[in-house]
C-alpha positions, 0 to 999 in steps of 0.5 A: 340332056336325053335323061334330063328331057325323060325325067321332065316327061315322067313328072308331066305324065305322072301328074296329069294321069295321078288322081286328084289327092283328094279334095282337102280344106286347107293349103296345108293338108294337101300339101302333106297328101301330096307329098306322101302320095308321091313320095316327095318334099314340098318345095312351095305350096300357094292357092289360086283363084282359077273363075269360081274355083279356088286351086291348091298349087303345090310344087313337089321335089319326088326322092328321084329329084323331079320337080313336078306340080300338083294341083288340087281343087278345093272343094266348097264348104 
C-alpha cells in the first residue's frame, strides 16, 4: 500500500513539475511527444474545451507502470 501511495505521488510530482510537452496542433502529435518525453504508452488521449482554451489530455502508462495524465494546451492558429 506504502509503494502503491509513492508511485501515485511520483506520477502527480513528475507531471505537474514537467515541462509543458511543447505546444502541438494536433491530439496526435502530443500524444506521441508525450509518450516519448516520459518513456510511456498511451492509454487515452482526448481534447477539452477548458473557457477560451482548448486542452489535449493524455493518459499515460510510464515502463515503471505508473498511470499519470498530461495536459497540453493547445496553441491557437
Amino acid at each position: 500500500m506504502k509503494r502503491w501511495l509513492f508511485h501515485m505521488i511520483l506520477a502527480m510530482v513528475l507531471a505537474l513539475s514537467a515541462p509543458a510537452v511543447s505546444f502541438a496542433q494536433t491530439l496526435d502529435e502530443a500524444a506521441r511527444q508525450a509518450a516519448r518525453q516520459h518513456d510511456a504508452k498511451v492509454l487515452s488521449a482526448h481534447t477539452v474545451q477548458e473557457g477560451k482554451q482548448r486542452v489535449h489530455v493524455i493518459k499515460l502508462l510510464t515502463s515503471k507502470g505508473v498511470v499519470m495524465t498530461v495536459r497540453i494546451t493547445v496553441k491557437r492558429s
